[in-house]
VOTIDREN-155169 format. One record per atom (N, C-alpha, C, CB): residue in three letters; x, y, z. Coordinates in steps of 0.1 Angstrom, whole numbers, padded with zeros to 4 digits, always signed. Glycine has a CB too. Layout:
BEGIN
ALAXYZ/...
! end
This chain:
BEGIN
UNK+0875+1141+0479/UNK+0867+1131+0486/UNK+0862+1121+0475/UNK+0854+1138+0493/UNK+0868+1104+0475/UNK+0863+1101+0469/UNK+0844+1098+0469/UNK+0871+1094+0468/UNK+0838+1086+0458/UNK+0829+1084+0457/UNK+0824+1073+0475/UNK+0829+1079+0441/UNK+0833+1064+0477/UNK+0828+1059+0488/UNK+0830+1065+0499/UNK+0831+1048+0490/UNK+0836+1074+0499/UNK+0837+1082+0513/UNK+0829+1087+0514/UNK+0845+1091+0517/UNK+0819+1094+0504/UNK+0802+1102+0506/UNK+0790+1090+0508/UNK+0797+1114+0488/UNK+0792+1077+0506/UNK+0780+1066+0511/UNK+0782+1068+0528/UNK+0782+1046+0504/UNK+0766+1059+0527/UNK+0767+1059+0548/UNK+0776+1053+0550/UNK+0755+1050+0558/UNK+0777+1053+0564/UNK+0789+1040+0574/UNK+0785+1025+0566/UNK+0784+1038+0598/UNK+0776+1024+0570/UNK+0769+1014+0568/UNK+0775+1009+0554/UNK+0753+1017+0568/UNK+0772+1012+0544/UNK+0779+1006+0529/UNK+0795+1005+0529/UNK+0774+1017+0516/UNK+0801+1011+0542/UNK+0814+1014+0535/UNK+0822+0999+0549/UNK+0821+1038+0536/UNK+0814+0999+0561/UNK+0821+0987+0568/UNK+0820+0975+0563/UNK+0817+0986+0580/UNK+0830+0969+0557/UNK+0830+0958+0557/UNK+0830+0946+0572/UNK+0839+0958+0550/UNK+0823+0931+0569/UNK+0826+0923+0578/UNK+0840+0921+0583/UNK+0822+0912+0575/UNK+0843+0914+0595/UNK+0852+0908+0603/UNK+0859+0901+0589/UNK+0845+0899+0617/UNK+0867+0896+0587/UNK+0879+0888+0573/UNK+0877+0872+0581/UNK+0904+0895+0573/UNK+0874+0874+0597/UNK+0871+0860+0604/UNK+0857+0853+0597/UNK+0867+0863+0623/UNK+0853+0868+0600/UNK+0836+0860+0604/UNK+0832+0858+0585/UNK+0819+0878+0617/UNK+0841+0865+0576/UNK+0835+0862+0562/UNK+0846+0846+0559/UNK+0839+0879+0549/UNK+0855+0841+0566/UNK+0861+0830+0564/UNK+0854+0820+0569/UNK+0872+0830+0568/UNK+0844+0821+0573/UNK+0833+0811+0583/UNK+0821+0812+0572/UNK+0827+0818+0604/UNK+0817+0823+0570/UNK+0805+0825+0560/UNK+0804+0821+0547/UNK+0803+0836+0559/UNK+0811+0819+0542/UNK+0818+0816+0525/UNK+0815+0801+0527/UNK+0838+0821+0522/UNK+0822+0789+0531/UNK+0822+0776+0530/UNK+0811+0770+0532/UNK+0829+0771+0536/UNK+0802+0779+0544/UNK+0789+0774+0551/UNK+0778+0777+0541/UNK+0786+0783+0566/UNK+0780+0791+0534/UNK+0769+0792+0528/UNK+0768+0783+0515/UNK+0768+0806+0525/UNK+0784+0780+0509/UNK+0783+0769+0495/UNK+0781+0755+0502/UNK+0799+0767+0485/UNK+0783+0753+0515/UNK+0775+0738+0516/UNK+0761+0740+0521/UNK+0783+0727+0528/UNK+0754+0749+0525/UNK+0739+0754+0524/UNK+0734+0749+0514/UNK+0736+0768+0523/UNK+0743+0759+0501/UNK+0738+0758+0487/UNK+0737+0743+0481/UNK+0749+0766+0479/UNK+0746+0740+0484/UNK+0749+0724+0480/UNK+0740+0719+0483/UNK+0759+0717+0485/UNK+0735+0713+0498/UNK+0724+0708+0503/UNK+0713+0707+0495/UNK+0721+0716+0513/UNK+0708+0719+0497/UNK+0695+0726+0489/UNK+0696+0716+0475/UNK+0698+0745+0486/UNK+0706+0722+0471/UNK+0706+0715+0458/UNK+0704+0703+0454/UNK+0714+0717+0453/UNK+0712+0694+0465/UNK+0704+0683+0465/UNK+0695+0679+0465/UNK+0705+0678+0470/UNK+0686+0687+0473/UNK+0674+0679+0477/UNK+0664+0688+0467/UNK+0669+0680+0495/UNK+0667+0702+0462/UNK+0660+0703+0449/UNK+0656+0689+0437/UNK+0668+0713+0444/UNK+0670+0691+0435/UNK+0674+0677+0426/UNK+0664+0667+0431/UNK+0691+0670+0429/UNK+0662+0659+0441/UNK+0659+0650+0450/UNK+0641+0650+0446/UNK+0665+0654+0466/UNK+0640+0662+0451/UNK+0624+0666+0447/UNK+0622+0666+0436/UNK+0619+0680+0451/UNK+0626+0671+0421/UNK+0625+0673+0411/UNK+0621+0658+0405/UNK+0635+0680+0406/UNK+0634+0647+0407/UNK+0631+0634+0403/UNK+0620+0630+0411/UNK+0643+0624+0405/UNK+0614+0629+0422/UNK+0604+0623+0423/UNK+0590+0631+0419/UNK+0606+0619+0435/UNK+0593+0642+0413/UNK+0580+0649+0406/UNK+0577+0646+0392/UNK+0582+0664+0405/UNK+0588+0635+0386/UNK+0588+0634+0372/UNK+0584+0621+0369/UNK+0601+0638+0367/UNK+0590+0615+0384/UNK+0585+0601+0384/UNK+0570+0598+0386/UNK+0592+0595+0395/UNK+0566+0612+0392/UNK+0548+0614+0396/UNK+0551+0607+0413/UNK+0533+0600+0383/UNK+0559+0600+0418/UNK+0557+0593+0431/UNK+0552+0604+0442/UNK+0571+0586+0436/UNK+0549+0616+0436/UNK+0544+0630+0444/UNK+0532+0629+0446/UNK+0547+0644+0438/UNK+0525+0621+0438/UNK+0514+0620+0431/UNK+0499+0624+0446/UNK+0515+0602+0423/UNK+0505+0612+0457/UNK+0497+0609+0461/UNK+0498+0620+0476/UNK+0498+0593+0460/UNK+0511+0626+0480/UNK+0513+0635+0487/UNK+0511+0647+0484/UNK+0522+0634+0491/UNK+0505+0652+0467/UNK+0504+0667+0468/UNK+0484+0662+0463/UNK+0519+0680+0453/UNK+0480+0652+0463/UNK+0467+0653+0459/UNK+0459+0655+0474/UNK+0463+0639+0450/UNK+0469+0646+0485/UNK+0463+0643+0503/UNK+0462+0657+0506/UNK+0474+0635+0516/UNK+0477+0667+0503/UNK+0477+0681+0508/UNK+0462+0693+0500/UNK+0494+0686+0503/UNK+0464+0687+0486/UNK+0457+0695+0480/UNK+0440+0698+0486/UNK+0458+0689+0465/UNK+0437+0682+0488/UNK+0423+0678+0493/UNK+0421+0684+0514/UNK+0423+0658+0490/UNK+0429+0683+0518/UNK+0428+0687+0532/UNK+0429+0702+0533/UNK+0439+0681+0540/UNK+0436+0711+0524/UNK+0434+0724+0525/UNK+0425+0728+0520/UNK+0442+0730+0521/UNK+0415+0727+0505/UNK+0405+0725+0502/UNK+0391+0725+0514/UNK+0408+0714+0495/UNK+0396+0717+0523/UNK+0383+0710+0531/UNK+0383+0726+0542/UNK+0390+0688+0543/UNK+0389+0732+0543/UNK+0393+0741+0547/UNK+0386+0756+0540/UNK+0405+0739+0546/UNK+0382+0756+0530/UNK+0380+0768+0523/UNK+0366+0774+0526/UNK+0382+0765+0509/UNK+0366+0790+0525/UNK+0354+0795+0528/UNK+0359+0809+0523/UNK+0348+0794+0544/UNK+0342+0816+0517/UNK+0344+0828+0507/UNK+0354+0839+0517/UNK+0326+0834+0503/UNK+0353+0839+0530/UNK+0365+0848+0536/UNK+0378+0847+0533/UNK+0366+0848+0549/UNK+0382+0831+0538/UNK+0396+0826+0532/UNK+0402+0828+0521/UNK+0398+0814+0532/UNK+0391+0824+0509/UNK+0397+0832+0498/UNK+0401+0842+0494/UNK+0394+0833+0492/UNK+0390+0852+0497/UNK+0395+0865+0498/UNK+0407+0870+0503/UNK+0389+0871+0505/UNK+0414+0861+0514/UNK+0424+0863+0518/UNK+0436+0858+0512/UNK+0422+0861+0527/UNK+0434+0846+0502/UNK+0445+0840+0496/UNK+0450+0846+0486/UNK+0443+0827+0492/UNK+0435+0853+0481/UNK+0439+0861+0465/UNK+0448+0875+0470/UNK+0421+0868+0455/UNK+0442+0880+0481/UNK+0453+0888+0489/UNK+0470+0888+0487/UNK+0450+0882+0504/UNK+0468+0880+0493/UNK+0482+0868+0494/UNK+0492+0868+0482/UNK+0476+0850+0494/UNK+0484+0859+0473/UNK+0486+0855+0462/UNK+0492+0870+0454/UNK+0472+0849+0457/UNK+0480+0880+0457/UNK+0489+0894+0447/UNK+0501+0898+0453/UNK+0481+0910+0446/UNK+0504+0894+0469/UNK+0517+0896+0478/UNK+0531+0896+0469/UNK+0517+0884+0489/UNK+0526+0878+0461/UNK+0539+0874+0449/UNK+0536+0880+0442/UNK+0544+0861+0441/UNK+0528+0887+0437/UNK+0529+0891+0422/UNK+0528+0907+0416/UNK+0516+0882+0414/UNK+0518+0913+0413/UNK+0518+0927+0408/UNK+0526+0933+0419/UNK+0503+0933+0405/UNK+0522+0933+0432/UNK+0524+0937+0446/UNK+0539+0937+0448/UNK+0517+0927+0457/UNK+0543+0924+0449/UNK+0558+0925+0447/UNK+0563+0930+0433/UNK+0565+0912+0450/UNK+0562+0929+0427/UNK+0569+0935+0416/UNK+0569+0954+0423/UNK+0557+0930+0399/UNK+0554+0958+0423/UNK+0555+0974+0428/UNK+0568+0977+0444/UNK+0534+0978+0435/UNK+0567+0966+0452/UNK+0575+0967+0460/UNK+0588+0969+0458/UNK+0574+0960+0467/UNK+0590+0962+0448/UNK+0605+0957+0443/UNK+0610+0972+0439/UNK+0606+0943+0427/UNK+0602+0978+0433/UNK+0607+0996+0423/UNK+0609+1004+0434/UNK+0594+1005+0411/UNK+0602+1001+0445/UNK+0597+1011+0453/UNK+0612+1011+0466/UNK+0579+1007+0460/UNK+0613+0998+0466/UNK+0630+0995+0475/UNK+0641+0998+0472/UNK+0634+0982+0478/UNK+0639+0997+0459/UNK+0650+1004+0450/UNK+0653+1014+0449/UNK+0650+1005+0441/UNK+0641+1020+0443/UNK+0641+1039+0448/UNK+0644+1043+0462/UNK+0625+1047+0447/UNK+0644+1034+0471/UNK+0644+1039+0487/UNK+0660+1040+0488/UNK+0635+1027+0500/UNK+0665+1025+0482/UNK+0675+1029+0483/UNK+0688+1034+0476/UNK+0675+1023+0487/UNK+0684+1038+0465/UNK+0691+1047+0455/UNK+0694+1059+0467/UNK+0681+1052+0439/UNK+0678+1065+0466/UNK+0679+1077+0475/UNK+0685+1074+0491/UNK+0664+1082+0475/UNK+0685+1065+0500/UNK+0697+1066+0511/UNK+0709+1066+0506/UNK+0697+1056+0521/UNK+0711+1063+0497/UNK+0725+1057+0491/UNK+0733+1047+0493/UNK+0734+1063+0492/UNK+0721+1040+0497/UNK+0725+1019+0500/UNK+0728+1016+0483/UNK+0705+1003+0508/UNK+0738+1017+0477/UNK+0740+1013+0468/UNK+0743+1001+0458/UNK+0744+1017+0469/UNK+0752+0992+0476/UNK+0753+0979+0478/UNK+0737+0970+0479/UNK+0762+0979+0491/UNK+0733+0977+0486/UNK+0718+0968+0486/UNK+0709+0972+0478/UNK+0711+0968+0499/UNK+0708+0984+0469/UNK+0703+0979+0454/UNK+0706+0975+0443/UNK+0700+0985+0450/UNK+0720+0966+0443/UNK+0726+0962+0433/UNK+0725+0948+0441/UNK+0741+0970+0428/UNK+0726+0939+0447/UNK+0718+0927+0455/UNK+0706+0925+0457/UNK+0721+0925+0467/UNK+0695+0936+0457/UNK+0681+0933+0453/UNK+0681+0928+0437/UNK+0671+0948+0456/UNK+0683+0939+0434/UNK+0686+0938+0415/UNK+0690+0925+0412/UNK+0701+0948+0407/UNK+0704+0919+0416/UNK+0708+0913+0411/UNK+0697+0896+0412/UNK+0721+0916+0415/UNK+0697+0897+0426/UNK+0688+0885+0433/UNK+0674+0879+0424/UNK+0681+0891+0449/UNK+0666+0896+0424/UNK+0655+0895+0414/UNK+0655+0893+0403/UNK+0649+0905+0413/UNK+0667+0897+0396/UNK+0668+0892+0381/UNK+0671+0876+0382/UNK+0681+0901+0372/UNK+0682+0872+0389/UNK+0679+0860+0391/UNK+0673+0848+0390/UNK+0679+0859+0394/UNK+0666+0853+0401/UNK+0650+0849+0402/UNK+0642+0844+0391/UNK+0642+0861+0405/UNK+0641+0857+0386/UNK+0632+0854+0374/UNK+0637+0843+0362/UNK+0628+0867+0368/UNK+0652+0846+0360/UNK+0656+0840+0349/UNK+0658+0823+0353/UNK+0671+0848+0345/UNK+0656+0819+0369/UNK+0652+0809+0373/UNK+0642+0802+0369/UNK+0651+0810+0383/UNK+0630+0811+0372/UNK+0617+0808+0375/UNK+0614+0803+0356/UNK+0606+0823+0383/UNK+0618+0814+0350/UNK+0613+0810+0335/UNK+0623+0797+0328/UNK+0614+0826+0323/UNK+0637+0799+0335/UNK+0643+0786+0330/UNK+0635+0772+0332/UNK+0657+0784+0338/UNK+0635+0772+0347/UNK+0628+0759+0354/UNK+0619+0753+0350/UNK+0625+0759+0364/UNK+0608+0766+0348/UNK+0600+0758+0345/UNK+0597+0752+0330/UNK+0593+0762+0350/UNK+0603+0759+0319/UNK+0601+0753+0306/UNK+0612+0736+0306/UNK+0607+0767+0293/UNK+0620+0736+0314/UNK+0626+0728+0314/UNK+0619+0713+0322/UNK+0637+0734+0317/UNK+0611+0716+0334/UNK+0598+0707+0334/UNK+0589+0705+0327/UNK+0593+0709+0340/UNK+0585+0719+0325/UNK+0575+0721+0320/UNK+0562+0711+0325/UNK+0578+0720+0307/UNK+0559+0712+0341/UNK+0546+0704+0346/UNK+0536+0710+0344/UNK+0544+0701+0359/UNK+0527+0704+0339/UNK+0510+0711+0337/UNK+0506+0719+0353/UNK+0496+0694+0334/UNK+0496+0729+0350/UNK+0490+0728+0359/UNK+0479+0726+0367/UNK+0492+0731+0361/UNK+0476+0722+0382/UNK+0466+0710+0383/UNK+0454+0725+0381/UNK+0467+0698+0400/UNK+0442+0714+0385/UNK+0431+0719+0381/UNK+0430+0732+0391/UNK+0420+0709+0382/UNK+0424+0744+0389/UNK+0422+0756+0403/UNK+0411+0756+0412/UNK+0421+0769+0400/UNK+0409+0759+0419/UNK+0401+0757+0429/UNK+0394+0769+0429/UNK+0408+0753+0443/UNK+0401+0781+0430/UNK+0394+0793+0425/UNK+0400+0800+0414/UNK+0393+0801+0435/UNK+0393+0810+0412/UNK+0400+0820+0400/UNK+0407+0811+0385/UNK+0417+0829+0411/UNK+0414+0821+0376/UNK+0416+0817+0364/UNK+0429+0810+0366/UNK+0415+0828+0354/UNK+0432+0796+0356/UNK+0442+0790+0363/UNK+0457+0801+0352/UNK+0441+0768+0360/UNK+0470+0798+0356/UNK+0478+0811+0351/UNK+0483+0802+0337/UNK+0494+0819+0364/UNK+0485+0807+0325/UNK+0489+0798+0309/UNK+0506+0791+0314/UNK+0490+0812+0290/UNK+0513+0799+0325/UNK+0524+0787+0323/UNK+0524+0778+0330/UNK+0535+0789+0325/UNK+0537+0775+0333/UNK+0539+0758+0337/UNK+0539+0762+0352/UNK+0557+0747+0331/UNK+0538+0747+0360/UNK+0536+0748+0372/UNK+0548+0746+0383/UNK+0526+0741+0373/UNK+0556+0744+0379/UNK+0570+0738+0386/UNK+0588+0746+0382/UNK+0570+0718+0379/UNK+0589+0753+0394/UNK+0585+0752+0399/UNK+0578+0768+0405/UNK+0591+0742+0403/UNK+0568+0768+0416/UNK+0563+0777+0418/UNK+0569+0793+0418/UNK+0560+0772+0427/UNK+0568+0799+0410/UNK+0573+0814+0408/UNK+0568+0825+0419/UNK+0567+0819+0395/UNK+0556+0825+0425/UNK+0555+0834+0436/UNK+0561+0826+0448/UNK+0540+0838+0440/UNK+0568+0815+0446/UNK+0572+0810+0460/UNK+0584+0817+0460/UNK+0574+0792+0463/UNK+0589+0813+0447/UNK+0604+0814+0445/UNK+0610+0834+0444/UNK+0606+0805+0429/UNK+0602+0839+0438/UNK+0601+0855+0439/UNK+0598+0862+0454/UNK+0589+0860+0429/UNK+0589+0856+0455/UNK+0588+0861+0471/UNK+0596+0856+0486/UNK+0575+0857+0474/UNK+0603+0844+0486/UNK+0613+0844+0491/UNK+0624+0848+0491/UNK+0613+0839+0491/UNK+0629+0851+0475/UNK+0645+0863+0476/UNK+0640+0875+0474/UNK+0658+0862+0462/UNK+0630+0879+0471/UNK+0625+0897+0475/UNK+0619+0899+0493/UNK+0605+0902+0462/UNK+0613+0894+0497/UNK+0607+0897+0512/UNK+0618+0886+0518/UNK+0586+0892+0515/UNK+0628+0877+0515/UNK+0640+0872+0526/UNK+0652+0886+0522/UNK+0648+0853+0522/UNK+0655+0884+0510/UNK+0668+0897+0509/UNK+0664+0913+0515/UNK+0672+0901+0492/UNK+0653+0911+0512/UNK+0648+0926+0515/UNK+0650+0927+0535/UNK+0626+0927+0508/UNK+0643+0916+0536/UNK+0648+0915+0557/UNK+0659+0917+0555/UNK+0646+0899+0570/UNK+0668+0911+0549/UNK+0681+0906+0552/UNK+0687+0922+0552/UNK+0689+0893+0539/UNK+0687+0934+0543/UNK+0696+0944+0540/UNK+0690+0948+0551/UNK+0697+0952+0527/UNK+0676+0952+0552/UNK+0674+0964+0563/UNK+0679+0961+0577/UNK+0659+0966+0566/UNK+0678+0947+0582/UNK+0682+0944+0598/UNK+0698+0946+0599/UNK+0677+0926+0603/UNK+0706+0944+0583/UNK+0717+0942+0583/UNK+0724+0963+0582/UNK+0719+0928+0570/UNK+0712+0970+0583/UNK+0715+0985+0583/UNK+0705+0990+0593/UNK+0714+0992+0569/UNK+0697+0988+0606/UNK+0693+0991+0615/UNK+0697+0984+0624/UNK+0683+0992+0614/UNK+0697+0994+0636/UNK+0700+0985+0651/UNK+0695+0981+0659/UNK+0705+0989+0658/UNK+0683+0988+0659/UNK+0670+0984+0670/UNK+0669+0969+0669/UNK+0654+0992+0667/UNK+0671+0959+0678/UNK+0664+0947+0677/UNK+0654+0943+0673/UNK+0663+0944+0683/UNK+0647+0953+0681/UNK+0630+0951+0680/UNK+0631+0951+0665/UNK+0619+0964+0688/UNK+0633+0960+0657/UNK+0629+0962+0641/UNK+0636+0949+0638/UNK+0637+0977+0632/UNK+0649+0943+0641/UNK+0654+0933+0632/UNK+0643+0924+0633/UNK+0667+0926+0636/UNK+0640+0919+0648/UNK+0629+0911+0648/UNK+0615+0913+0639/UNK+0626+0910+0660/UNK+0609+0920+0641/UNK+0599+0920+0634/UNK+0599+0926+0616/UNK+0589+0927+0643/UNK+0612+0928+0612/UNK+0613+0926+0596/UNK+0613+0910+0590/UNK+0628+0935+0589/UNK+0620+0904+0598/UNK+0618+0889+0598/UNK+0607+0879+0601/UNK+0626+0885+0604/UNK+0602+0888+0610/UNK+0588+0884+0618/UNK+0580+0881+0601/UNK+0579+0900+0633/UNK+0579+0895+0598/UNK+0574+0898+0590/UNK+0577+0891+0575/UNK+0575+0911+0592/UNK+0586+0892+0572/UNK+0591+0885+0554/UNK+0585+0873+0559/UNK+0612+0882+0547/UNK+0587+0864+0572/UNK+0581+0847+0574/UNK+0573+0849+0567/UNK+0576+0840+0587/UNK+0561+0853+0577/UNK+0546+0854+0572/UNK+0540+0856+0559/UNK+0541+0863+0579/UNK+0544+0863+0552/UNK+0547+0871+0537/UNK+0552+0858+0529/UNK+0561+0885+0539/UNK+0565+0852+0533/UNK+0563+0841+0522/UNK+0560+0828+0524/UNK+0572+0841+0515/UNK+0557+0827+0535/UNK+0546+0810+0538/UNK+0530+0814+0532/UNK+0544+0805+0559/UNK+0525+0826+0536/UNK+0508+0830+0530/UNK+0514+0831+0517/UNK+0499+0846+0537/UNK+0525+0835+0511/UNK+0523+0840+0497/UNK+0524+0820+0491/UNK+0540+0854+0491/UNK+0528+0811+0499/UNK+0528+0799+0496/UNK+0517+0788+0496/UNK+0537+0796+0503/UNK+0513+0794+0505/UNK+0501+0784+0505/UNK+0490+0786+0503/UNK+0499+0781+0514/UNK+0488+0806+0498/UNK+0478+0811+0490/UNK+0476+0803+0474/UNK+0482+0827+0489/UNK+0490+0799+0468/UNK+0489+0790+0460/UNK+0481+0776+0458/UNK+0497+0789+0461/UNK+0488+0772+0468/UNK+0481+0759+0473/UNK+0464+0758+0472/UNK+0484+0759+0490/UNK+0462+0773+0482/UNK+0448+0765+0487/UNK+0442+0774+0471/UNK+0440+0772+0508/UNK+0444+0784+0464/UNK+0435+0783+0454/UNK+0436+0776+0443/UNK+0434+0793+0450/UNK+0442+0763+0443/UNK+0450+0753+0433/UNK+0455+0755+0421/UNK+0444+0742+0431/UNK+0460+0768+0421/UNK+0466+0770+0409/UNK+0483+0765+0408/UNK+0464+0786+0406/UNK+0490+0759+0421/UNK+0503+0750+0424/UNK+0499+0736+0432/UNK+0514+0760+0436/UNK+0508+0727+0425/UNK+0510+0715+0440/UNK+0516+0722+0443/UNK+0517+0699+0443/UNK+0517+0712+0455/UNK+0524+0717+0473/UNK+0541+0714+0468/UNK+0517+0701+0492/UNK+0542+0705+0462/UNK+0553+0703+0455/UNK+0565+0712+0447/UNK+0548+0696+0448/UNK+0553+0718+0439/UNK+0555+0733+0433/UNK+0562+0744+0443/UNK+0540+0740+0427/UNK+0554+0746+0451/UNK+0555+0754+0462/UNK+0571+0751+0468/UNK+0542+0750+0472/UNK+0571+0741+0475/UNK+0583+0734+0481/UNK+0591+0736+0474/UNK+0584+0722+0486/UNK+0596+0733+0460/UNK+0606+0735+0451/UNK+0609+0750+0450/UNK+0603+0728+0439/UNK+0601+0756+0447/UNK+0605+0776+0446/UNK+0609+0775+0457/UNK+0591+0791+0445/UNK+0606+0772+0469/UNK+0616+0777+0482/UNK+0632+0767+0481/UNK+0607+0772+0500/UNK+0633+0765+0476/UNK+0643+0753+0479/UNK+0654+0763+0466/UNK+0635+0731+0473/UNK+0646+0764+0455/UNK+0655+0768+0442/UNK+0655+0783+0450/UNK+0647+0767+0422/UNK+0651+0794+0451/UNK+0656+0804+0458/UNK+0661+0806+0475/UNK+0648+0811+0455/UNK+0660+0794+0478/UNK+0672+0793+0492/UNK+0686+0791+0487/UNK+0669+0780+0503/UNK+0688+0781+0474/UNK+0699+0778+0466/UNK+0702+0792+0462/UNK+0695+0767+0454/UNK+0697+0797+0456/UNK+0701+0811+0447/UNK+0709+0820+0458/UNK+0685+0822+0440/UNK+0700+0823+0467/UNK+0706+0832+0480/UNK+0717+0827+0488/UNK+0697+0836+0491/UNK+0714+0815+0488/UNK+0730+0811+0494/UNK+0743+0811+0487/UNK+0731+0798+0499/UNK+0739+0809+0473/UNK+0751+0811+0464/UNK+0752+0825+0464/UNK+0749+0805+0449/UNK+0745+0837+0465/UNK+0750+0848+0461/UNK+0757+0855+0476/UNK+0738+0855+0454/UNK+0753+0849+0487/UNK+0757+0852+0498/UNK+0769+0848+0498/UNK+0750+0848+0509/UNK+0778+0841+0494/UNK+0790+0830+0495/UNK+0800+0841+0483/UNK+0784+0809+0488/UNK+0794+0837+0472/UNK+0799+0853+0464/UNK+0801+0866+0465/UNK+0794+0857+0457/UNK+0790+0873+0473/UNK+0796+0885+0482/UNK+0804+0883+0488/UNK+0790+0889+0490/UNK+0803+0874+0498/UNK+0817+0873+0513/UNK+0828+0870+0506/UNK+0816+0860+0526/UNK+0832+0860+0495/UNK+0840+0861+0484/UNK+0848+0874+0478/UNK+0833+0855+0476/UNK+0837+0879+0475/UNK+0844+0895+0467/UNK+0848+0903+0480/UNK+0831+0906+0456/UNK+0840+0902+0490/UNK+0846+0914+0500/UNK+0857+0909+0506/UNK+0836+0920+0510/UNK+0860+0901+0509/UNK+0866+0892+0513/UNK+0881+0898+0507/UNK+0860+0878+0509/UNK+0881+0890+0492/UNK+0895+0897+0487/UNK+0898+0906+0489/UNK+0898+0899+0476/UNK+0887+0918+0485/UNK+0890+0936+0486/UNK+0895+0936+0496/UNK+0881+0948+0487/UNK+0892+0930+0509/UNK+0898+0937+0519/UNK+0913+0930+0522/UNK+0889+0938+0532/UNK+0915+0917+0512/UNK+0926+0913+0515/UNK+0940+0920+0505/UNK+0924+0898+0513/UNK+0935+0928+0492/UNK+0940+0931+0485/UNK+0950+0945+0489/UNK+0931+0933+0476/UNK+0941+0955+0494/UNK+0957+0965+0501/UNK+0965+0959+0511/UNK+0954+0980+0509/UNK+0961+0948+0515/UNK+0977+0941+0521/UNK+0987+0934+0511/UNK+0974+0928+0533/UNK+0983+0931+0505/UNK+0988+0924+0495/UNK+0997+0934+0486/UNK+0977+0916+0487/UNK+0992+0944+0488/UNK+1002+0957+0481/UNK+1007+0961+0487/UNK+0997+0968+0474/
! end
């Protein structure tokens, strides 16, 4: 018996060869997209022409704030940070032990990513950051946002494996229900305690929508061949 014959069903079915010849092109012009308009955003953050749209946003959410709401942002806020990080070990372990092997080597890989994003990007901006509204402001740079960008490929990939290894609808729906909510509060918990522009924010989603579509396009890529390879022999 080999080694993949003892994983679940689940790790060992590959997609339709159709439906990964549709997925592959779509997801590198996703990527592409994105990237543009990363790009797109970045020049006008350097130009400052942001200036006047992340100070309007900054000031209207502000107008908004009360000692409950905070409470709730800082909430939020640990969602990206210590919180996910503990989640991240803990999914892993979950799935070592089912023996999703595939989907702890795509959490892994995503997260490391991630990060090597987040610390590239931003020394390479390197934007100050603006003044905080609450709490201690964080010593790095602000652009672009790192709990946007972490929490979108940990709570999106993380929906993405489980719905893509359960059947119940209902669960698909509300793991997605769920990652939404998770990383728009983890986004705008930023925001409103002004330790990000809105700018910041919008770019982490943008640079890890880029990341996941490129790595989605590379999967369907590699499985893709394998399964084209014992015909080919």
């Amino acid at each position: 018996m080999t080694p993949e014959s003892q994983l679940p069903e689940v790790e060992q079915t590959p997609k339709p060869d159709a439906l990964l010849g549709v997925a592959i092109p779509f997801s590198l012009i996703i990527a592409v997209l994105l990237l543009l308009l990363f790009a797109w955003v970045s020049e006008e953050v350097i130009a400052e022409h942001t200036r006047n749209f992340d100070t309007a946003v900054r000031a209207a959410v502000h107008e908004y704030s009360s000692p409950a709401l905070t409470r709730v942002a800082v909430f939020a806020s640990l969602l990206g940070g210590d919180v996910l990080a503990l989640a991240f070990f803990v999914a892993l372990a979950l799935f070592l032990r089912l023996r999703w092997r595939r989907a702890a080597v795509w959490l892994t890989i995503t997260i490391a990513g991630a990060l090597v994003l987040d610390f590239a990007l931003k020394h390479f901006f390197h934007r100050p950051r603006p003044a905080a509204f609450f709490g201690a402001l964080p010593h790095t740079y602000s652009f672009p946002s790192g709990h946007a960008l972490l929490s979108f490929c940990f709570y999106g990939v993380l929906a993405g494996l489980l719905t893509d290894r359960i059947k119940p609808l209902v669960f698909r729906i509300l793991a997605w229900a769920v990652a939404a909510i998770l990383i728009i509060s983890i986004g705008l918990s930023r925001i409103y305690l002004g330790v990000h522009y809105p700018t910041d924010v919008i770019a982490g989603y943008l640079v890890a929508a880029v990341w996941v579509s490129a790595m989605i396009a590379v999967d369907h890529w590699r499985t893709r061949r394998t399964l084209r390879a014992p015909q080919q022999n």
